[in-house]
C-alpha positions in Angstrom: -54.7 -23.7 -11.0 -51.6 -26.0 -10.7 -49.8 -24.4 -13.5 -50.6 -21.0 -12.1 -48.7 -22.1 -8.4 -46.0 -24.2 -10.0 -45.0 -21.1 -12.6 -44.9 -18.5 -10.2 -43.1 -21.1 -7.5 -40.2 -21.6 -10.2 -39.9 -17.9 -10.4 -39.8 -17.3 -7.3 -37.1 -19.7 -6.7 -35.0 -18.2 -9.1 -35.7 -14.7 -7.7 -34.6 -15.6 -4.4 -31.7 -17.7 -5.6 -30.5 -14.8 -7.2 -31.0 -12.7 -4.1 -33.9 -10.2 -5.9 -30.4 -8.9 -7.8 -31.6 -9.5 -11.0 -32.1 -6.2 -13.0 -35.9 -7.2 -14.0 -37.0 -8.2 -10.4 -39.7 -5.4 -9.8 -41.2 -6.5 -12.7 -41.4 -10.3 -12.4 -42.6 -9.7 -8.9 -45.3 -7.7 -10.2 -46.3 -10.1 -12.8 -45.8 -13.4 -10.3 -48.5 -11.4 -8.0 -50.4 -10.9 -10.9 -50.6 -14.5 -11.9 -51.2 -15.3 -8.4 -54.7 -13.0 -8.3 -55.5 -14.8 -11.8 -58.2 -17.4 -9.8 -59.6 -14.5 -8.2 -60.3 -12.2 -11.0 -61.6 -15.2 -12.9 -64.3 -15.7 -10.4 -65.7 -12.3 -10.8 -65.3 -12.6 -14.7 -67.0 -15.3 -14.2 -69.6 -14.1 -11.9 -68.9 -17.2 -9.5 -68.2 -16.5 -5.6 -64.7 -16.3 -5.1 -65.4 -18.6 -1.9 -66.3 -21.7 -4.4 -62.7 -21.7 -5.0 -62.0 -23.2 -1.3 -60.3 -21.8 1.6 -57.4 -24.2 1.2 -56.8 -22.4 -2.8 -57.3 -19.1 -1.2 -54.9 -19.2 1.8 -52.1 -20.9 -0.2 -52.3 -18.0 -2.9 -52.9 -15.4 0.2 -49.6 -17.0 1.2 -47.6 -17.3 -1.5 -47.7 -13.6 -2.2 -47.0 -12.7 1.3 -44.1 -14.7 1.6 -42.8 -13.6 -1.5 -43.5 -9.8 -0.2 -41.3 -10.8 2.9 -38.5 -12.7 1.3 -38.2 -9.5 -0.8 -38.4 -7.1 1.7 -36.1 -8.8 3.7 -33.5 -9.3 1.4 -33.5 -5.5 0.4 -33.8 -3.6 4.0 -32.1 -5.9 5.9 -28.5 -6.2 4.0 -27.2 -2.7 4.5 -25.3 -2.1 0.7 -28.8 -3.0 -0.5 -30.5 -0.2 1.2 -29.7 2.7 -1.5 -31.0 0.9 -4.2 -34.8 1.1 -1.9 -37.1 2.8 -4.9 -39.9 4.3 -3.4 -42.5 3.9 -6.5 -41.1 0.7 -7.0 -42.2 -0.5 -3.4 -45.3 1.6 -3.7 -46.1 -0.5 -6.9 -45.4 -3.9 -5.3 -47.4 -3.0 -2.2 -50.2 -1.5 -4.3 -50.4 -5.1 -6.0 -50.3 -7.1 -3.0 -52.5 -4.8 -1.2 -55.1 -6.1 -3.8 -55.1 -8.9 -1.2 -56.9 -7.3 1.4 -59.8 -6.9 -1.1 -59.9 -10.2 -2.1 -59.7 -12.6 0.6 -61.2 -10.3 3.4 -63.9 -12.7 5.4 -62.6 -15.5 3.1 -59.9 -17.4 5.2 -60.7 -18.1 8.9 
């Protein structure tokens, strides 16, 4: 579980470092949220209650990709050159991923 958080933390350092301008951003933020839902799809691999994982493990990781979904829509519909490079799919994509979210911790976190 540590490896999972500090990987994706790194990452996300260096995305936001970089101001999301790096030309393989939509994918890495795909693949941090991914890595981020790893615990959770392991508990219903595993068949185990995706509660036994705590509600501290489950709101940092509930966290985590929604301040990474801010920080990124911030950077790109707030600076005003950055606006016409907006993709659509590509938001579509990102929000389908974190949307998985809902699903996951819904009645989970307090």
């Amino acid at each position: 579980m540590q490896s999972c958080l500090d990987s994706t933390y790194h990452l996300e350092c260096q995305l936001v470092d970089k101001e999301f301008l790096d030309p393989i951003t939509r994918v890495q933020i795909v693949q941090i949220i991914e890595t981020l839902s790893l615990p959770l799809t392991m508990c219903g691999l595993l068949g185990c209650e995706v509660g036994q994982l705590g509600v501290d493990i489950i709101e940092c990781l509930h966290w985590r990709v929604g301040a990474l979904m801010y920080m990124y829509c911030h950077m790109v519909l707030t600076v005003e050159e950055r606006k016409k490079e907006i993709d659509i799919e590509h938001f579509k994509e990102v929000s389908g991923a974190s949307e998985q979210w809902t699903h996951w911790d819904q009645g989970l976190c307090p």
